[in-house]
C-alpha positions in Angstrom: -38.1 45.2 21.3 -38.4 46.9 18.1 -35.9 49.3 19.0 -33.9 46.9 20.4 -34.0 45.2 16.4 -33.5 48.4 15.0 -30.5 49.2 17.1 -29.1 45.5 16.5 -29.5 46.0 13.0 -27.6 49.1 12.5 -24.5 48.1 14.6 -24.7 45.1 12.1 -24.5 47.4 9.2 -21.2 48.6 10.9 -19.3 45.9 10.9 -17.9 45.5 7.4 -15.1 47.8 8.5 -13.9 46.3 11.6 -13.6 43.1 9.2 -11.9 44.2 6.4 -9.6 45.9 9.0 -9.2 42.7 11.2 -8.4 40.3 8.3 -5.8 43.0 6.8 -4.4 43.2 10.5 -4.4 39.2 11.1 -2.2 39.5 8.3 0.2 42.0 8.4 0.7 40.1 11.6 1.5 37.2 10.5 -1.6 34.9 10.4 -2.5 33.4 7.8 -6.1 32.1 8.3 -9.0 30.5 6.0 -10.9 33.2 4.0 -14.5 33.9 6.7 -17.7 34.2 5.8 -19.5 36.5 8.6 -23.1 35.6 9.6 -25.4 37.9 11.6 -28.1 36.0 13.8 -30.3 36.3 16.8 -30.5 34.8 20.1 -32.5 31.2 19.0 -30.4 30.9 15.8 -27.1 31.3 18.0 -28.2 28.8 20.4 -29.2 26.8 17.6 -25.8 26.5 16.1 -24.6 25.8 19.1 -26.3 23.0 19.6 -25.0 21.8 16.2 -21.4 22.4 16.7 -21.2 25.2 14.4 -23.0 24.1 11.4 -26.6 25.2 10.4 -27.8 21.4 9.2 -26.6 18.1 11.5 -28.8 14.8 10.9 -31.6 14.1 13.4 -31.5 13.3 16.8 -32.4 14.5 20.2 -29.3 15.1 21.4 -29.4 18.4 19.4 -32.5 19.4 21.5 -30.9 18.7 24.8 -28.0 20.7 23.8 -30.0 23.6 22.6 -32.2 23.3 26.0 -29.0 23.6 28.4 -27.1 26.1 26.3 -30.8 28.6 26.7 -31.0 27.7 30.2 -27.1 28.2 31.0 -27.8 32.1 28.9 -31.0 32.5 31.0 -30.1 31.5 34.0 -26.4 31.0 34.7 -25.5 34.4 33.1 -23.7 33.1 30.5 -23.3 34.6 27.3 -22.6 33.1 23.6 -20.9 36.1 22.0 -20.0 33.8 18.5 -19.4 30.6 16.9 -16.7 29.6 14.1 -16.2 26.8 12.8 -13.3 24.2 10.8 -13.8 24.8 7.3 -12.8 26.8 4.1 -13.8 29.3 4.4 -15.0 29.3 7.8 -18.1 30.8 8.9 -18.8 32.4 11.6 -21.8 33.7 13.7 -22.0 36.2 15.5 -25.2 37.2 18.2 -26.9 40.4 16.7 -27.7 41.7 20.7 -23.5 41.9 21.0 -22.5 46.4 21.2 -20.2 46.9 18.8 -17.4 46.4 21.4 -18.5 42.5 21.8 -18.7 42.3 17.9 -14.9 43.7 17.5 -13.4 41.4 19.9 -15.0 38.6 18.5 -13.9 39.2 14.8 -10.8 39.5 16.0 -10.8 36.7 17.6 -12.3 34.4 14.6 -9.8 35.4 12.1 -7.3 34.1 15.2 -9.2 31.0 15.4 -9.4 30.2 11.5 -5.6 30.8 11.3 -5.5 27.9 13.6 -7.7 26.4 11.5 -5.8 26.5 8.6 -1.9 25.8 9.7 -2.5 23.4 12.9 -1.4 20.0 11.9 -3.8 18.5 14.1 -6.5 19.7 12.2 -4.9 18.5 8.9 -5.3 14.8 10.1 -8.9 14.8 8.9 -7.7 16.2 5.3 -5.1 14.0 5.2 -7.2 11.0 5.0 -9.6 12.4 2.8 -8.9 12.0 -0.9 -11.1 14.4 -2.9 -9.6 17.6 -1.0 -7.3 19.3 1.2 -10.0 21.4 2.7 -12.5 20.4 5.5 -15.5 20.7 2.9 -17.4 19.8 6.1 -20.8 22.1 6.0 -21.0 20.0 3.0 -20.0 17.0 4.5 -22.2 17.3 7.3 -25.6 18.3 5.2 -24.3 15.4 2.8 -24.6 12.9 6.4 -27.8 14.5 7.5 -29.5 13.9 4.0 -28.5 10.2 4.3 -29.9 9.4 7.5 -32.9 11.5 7.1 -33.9 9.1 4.2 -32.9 5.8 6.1 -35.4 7.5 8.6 -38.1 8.0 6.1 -37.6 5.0 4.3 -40.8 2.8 5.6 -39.2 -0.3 5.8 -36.9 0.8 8.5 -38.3 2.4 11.8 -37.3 6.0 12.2 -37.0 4.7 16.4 -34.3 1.9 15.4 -32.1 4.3 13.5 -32.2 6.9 16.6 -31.7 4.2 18.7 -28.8 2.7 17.0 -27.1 6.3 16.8 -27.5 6.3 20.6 -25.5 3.4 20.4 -22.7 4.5 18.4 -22.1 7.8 19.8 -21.8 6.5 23.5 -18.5 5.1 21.7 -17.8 8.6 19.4 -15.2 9.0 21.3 -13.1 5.6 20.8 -11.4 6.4 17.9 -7.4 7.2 17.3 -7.2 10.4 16.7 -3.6 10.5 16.6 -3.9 9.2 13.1 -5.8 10.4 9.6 -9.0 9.8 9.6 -9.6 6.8 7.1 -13.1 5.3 5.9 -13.6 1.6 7.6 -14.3 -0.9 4.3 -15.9 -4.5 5.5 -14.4 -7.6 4.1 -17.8 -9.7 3.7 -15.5 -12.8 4.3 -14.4 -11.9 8.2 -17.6 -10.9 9.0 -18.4 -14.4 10.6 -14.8 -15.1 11.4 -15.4 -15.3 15.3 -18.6 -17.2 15.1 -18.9 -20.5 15.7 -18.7 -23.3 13.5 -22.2 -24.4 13.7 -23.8 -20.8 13.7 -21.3 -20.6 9.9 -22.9 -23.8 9.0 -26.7 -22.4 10.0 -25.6 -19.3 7.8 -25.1 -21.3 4.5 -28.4 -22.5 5.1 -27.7 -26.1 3.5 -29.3 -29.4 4.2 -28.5 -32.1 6.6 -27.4 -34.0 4.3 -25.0 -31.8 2.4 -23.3 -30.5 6.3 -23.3 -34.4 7.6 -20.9 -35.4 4.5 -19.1 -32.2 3.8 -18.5 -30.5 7.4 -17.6 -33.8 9.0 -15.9 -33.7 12.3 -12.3 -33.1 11.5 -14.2 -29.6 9.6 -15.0 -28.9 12.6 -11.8 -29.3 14.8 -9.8 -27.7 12.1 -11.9 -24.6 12.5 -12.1 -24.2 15.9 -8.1 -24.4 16.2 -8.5 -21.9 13.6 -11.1 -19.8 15.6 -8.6 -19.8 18.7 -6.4 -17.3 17.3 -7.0 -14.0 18.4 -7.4 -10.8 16.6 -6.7 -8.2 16.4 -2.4 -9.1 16.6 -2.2 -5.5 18.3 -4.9 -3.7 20.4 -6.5 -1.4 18.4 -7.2 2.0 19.6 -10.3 3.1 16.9 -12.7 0.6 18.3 -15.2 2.3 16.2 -13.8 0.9 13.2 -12.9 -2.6 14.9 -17.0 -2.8 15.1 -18.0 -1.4 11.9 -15.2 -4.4 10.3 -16.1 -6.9 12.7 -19.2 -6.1 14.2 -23.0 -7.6 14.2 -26.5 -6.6 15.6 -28.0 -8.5 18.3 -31.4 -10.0 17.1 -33.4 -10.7 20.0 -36.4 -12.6 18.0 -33.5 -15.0 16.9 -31.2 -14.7 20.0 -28.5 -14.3 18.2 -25.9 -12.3 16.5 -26.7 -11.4 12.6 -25.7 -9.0 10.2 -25.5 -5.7 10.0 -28.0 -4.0 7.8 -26.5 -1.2 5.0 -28.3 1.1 6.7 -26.2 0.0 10.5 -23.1 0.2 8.8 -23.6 3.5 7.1 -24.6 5.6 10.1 -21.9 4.0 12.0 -19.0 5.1 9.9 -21.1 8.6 10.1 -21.1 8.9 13.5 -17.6 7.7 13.2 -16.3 10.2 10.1 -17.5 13.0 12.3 -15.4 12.1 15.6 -12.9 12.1 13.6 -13.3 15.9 12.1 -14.5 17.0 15.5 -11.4 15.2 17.6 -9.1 18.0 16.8 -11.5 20.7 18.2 -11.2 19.2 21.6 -7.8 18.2 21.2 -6.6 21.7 20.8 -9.2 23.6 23.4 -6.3 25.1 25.3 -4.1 25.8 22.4 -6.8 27.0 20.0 -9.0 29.6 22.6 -5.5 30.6 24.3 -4.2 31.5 20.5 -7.8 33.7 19.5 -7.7 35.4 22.8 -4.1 36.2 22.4 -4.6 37.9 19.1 -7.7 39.3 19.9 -6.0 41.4 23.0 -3.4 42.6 20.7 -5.5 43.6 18.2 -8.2 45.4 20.4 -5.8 46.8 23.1 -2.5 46.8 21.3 -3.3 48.5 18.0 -7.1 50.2 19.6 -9.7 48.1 18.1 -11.9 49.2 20.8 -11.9 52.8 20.3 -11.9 55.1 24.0 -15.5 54.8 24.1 -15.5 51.3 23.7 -12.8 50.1 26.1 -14.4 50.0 29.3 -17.3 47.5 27.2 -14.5 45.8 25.8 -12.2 45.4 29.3 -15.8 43.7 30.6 -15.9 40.9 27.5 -12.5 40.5 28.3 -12.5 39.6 32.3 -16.3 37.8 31.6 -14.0 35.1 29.4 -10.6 34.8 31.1 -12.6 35.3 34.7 -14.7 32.3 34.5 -14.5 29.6 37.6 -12.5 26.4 37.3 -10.2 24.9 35.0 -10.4 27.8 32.3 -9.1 27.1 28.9 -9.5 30.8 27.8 -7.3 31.5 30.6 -4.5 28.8 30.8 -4.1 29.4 27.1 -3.6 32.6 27.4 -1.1 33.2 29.5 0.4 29.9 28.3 1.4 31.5 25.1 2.3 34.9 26.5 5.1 32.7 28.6 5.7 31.1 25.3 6.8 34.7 23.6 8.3 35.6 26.7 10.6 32.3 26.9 11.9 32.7 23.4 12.3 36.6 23.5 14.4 36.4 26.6 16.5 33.4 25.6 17.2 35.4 22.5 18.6 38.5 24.2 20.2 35.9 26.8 22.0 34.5 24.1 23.5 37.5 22.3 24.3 38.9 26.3 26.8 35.9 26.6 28.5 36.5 23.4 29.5 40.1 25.2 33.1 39.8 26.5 33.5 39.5 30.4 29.7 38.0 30.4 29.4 34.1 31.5 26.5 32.1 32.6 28.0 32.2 36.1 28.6 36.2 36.8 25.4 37.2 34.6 23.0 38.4 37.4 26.1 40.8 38.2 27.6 41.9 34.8 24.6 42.8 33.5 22.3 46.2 33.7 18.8 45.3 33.5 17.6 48.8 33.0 20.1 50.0 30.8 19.1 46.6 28.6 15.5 47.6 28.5 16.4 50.8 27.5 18.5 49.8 24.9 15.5 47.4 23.9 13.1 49.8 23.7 11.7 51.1 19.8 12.0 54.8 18.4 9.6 57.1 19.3 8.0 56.7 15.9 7.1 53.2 16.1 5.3 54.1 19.2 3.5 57.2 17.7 2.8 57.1 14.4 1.1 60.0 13.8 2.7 62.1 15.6 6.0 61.4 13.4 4.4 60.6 10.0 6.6 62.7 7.9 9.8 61.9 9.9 9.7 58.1 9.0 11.9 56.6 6.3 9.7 54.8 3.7 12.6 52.8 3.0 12.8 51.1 6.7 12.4 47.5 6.5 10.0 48.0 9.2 7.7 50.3 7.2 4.8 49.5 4.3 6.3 52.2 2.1 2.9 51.9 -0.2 1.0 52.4 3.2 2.9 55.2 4.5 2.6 57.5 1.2 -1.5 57.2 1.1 -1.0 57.9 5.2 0.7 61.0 4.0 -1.6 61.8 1.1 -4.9 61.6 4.1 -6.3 58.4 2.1 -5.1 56.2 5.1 -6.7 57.1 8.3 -3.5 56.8 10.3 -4.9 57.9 13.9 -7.5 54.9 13.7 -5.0 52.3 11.8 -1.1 53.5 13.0 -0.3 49.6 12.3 -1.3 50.2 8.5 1.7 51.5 8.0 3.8 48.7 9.5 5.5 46.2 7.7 5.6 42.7 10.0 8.9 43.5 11.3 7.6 46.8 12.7 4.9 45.0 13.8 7.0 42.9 15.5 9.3 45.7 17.1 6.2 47.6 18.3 5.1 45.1 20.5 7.9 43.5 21.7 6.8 41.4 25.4 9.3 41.9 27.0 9.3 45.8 26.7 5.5 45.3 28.4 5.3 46.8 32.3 3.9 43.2 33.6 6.9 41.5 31.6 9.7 44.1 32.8 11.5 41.7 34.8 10.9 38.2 33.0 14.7 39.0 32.0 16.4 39.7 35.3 14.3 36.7 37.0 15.7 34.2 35.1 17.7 31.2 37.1 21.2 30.0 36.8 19.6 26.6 35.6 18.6 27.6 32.6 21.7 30.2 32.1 24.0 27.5 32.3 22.1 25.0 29.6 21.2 27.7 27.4 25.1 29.1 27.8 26.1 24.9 27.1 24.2 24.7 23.6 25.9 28.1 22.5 27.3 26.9 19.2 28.0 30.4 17.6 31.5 31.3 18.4 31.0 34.9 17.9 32.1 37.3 20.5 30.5 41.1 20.9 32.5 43.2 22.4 29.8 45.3 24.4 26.4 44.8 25.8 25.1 47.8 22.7 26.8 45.7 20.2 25.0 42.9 21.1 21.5 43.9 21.5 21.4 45.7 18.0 21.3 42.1 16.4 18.4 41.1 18.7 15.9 39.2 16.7 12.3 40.7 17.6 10.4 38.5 15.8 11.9 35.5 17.8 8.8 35.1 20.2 5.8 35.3 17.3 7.9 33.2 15.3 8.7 30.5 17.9 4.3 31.0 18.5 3.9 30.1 14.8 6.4 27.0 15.1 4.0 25.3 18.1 0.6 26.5 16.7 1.7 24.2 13.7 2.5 21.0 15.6 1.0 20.8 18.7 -1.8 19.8 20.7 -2.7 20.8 24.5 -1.2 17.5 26.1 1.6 18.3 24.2 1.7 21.9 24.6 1.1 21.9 28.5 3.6 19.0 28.9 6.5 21.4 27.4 5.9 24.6 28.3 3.9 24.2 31.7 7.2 25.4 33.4 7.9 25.6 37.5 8.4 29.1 36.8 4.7 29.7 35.1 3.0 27.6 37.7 4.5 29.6 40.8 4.3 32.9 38.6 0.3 32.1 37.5 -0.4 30.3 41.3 -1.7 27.1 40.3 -2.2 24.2 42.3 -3.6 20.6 42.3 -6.8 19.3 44.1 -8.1 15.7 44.7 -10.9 14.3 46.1 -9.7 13.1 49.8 -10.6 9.9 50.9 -9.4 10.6 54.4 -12.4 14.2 54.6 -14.7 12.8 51.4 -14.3 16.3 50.0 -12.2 18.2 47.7 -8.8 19.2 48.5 -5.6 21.2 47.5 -3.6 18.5 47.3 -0.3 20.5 46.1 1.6 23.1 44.7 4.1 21.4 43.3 4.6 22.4 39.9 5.3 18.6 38.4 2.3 17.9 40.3 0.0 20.7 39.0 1.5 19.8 35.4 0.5 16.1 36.1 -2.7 16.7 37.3 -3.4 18.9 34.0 -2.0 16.0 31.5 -4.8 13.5 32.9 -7.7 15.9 32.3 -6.5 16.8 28.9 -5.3 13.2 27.4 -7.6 11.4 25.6 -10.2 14.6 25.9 -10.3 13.7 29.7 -11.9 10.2 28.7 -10.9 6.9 29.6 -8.1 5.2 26.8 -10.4 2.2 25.7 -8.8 -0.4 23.2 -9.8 -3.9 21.8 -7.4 -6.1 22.8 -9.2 -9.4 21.3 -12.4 -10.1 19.4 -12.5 -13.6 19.7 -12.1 -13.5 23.4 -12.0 -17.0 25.4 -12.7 -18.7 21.6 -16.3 -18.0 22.6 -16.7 -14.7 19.6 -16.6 -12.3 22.7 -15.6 -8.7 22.2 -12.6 -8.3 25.3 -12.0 -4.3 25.6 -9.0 -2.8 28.0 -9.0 0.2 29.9 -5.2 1.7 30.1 -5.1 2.5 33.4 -3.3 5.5 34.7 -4.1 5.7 38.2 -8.0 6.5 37.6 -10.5 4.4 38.0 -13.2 3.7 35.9 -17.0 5.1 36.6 -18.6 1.8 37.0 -21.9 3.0 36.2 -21.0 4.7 33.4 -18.9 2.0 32.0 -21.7 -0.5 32.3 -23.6 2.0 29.6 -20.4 1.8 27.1 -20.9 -2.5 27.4 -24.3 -2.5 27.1 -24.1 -0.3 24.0 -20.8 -2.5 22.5 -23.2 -5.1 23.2 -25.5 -3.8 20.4 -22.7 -3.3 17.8 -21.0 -6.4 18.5 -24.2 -8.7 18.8 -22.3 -11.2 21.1 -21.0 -10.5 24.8 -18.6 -7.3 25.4 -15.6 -7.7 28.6 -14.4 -4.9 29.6 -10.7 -5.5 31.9 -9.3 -2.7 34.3 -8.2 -1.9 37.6 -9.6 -0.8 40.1 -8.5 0.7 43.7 -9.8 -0.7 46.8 -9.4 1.0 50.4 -9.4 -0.8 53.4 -11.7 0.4 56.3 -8.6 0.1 59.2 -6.1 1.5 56.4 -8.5 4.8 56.1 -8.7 4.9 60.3 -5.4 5.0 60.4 -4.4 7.8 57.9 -7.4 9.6 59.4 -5.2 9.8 62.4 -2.5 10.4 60.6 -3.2 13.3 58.6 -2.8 12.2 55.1 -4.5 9.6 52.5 -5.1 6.6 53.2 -3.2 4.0 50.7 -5.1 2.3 48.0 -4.7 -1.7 47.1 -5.0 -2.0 43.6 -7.1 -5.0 42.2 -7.9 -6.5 38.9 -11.4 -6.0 37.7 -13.5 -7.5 34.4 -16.9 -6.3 33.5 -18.9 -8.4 30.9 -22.3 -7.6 29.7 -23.9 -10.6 28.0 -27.1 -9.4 26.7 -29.1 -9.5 30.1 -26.9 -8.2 33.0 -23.2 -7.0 33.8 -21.2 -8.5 36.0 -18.5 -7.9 37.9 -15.5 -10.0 38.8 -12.3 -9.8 40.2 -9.4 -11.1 38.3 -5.7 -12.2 38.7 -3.1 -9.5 38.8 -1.1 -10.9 35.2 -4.4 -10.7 33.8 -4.3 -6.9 34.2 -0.8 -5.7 35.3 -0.3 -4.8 31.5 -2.6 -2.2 31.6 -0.8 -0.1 34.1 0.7 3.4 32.5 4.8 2.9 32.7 5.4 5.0 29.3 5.0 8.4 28.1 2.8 8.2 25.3 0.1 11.1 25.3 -2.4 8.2 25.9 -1.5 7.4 29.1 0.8 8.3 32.3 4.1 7.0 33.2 4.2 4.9 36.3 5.7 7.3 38.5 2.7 10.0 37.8 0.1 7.3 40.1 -0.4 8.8 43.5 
């Protein structure tokens, strides 16, 4: 064990390197990521932090011991393997497991400076900032050891039991996830003058605590009528989404001495908007899982494969790390991200060349296949010899190439740059660019030629540029390089993985990749591959990716049948609701809203001769769908059917990242 220490600790003394050289790297390639504060720690402390999300201080709660429990067991006895941990902030920090060899701890640097350059320029990450008005940073170590502090002290504080605040954060985070993270995050502020708007009259009355007297002459009967025509407007005038924030506004406790809804205490109010200030910050993180991993891994290959990161002796190590996280069973973010953005840099180099092809006299969208000569393109594609081997033409190369770092190059030939362990140092980003160009990669070497006459007519019918070439040579020497990495910088920035899957999930990645669909089968009660469709695999991905593969839950009225109700909808888009589960979510609404919680939905029902017969038949049987509403008053749920109109609105029939068009229901 000592050894083991000792041996840990010296390949953590030779890291400082591969960081400085990672970051400079990052850069040259055009990342552009927060600063990163590198943190060495063993296996508990690893565990530890994952646990927390990242962070070294989170308030209290058990959750974090679960978590830390099931991430040991998954190391000890599932195999797997934290390598590191970074997280959202300026700078970032990042952890990484003193066990790793030095191969582990090159691909993950590499892939952390990746990951805080998504970080820093994803717009989806910038929602948070945006609604904070003290910075345009995360600040949220601080942030997160300011909300630990807070509740610590309501716990310690000994007029409030430590078992109620834990309780009531159970409560609250069984709704973290009900929030609208589509928009910046903004603090909820209670008006103290709604807070009994859906109560009724006589509970307002009991609230002013006045005497008989003063209510029989004052509130008279016409009072009365007038505010419960009043009360029978429903709120809120659109459903809102951040149901959180409905509850902290309008919300009350349940007081079971009483029987009866009451205030909020500070304290209630506080670690709500905690719980709910945090969704927020974390909301991108699972927004972005595809986009963000697929974008680190990316890099990281490059870096440790492309430009030798992992030296010889390290490759075979490295090659393992590698296939341990693409390889993984199931839907693999890792891996869909990957390759995702690889057909990304692919897409926009080829339509790049495409484009300059049919500007070349004789060359339409209809006779390309024919006109042109694959191999004498890729040839003419291909870089000089010295991009390819630096060292081996160091004094050949012009200092004054736009693709060279002239300063670079000179301490290269001087021997203060070691130019066999760092060629790209002497890069510039457009050699960077040229030098590993996709489609000039053997598994890419006929991306070009497989293109369809689709695509060749569209792109050939949005050729503005009236500019002819009058050979294939001419043409190709104005070739763009940096089209692909720029086009990857241009979706990093705006987009999100429903977003990202839904526009470049193509047919021709799916049947490239070999992806497919599976359901559950009604007809075998089993799991099934249910297609290969590519609209249907790119279907099936959007609903396991919207809303982070959760429900879409929104208040649609708080005053619900003028009674002070809470009535929650579930959009619908084609799957059902867990009833078990979603009896938990009302029975903890029930404790932020103090009164009874409704939940509406709908539901699919099969019937038994319907299932015999498509047993027969070889395929699914066909669902009736119903109208269902759940309400939880305090003491038990229950469950009713309802008329269609009462529910019909909740059916998906528009595109809206939330839920699924009409024509997406199986």
């Amino acid at each position: 064990m000592i050894d083991d220490r000792i041996e840990a600790q010296r390949i953590a003394d030779e890291l400082e390197e591969p960081v400085a050289r990672a970051g400079e790297l990052a850069r040259k390639l055009g990342l552009t990521p927060y600063p990163v504060n590198y943190w060495i720690v063993d296996y508990d402390e690893m565990n530890e932090l994952i646990a927390y999300g990242g962070f070294q201080e989170r308030y209290p709660h058990w959750r974090w011991g679960m978590a830390y429990d099931r991430q040991r067991k998954q190391s000890q006895f599932l195999g797997g393997k934290a390598f590191e941990i970074v997280n959202n902030d300026n700078p970032s920090h990042a952890f990484l497991q003193e066990s790793n060899s030095l191969a582990d701890q090159k691909a993950v640097i590499t892939h952390v400076e990746a990951h805080a350059d998504f970080f820093a320029n994803n717009e989806w990450f910038g929602l948070f900032t945006d609604g904070e008005e003290s910075s345009q940073d995360p600040a949220a170590a601080e942030m997160l050891a300011r909300h630990a502090e807070t509740i610590r002290e309501y716990m310690r504080d000994p007029e409030i039991d430590r078992n109620e605040v834990e309780q009531w954060i159970d409560h609250v985070l069984c709704l973290a996830d009900t929030i609208d993270q589509h928009r910046p995050y903004s603090p909820t502020v209670t008006d103290d003058e709604t807070d009994l708007d859906a109560a009724d009259p006589d509970e307002r009355l009991e609230e002013l605590d006045l005497s008989e007297d003063i209510t029989r002459q004052v509130f008279d009967d016409e009072w009365r009528d007038a505010q419960v025509e009043d009360e029978a407007r429903s709120f809120p005038a659109t459903p809102e989404k951040d149901v959180l924030a409905f509850l902290r506004e309008h919300g009350r406790q349940y007081d079971e001495a009483a029987g009866k809804a009451v205030e909020m205490t500070d304290w209630q109010k506080d670690v709500l908007e905690i719980v709910r200030r945090e969704a927020y910050y974390f909301a991108p993180q699972k927004m972005t899982k595809v986009l963000n991993e697929g974008w680190a891994s990316y890099w990281e290959s490059l870096m440790m494969v492309g430009e030798g990161f992992a030296s010889a002796e390290e490759f075979v190590t490295y090659a393992d790390h590698m296939s341990k996280v693409l390889g993984s069973g199931g839907l693999n973010p890792y891996k869909l991200g990957f390759e995702l953005w690889q057909h990304v840099e692919n897409l926009a180099n080829r339509r790049e060349v495409v484009e300059r092809l049919l500007r070349v006299e004789g060359i339409t969208w209809r006779n390309f296949q024919e006109a042109v000569d694959f191999e004498a393109v890729q040839s003419a594609l291909a870089p000089p010899a010295w991009i390819e081997d630096v060292p081996g033409h160091l004094g050949e190369i012009d200092p004054d190439d736009p693709r060279i770092d002239a300063d670079a190059l000179e301490r290269a030939r001087n021997g203060d740059l070691d130019v066999e362990a760092y060629p790209w140092a002497v890069f510039s980003y457009e050699g960077l660019v040229r030098r590993h160009y996709s489609l000039l990669e053997p598994q890419n070497r006929g991306f070009l030629s497989r293109i369809g006459q689709p695509q060749l007519e569209r792109i050939s019918r949005y050729l503005f540029d009236d500019s002819r070439y009058d050979s294939v040579e001419a043409a190709l020497s104005d070739v763009d390089y940096a089209r692909g990495w720029d086009r990857m910088r241009e979706i990093r920035q705006s987009h999100n993985d429903v977003t990202f899957i839904d526009e470049f999930l193509t047919d021709e990645f799916v049947e490239e990749n070999d992806y497919f669909a599976y359901e559950h089968s009604q007809q075998t009660d089993d799991f099934r591959v249910s297609s290969t469709d590519p609209g249907d695999v790119k279907r099936k991905l959007l609903l396991q990716f919207t809303n982070f593969g959760k429900p879409t839950v929104v208040v649609e009225d708080g005053n619900y049948d003028n009674a002070g109700e809470l009535l929650l909808a579930h959009r619908y888009n084609g799957i059902v609701l867990d009833i078990e589960q979603a009896t938990d979510v009302l029975e903890r609404a029930f404790e932020l809203w103090g009164r009874p919680v409704n939940l509406l939905t709908i539901d699919k029902e099969y019937d038994d001769s319907e299932i015999e017969v498509a047993r027969r038949q070889d395929r699914e049987p066909e669902p009736i769908e119903v109208g269902r509403r759940l309400r939880y008053d305090g003491q038990e749920v229950t469950v009713d059917e309802v008329p269609w109109e009462m529910v019909e609105h909740l059916a998906a029939t528009d595109v809206d990242y939330d839920t699924t068009p009409e024509e997406w229901l199986d």
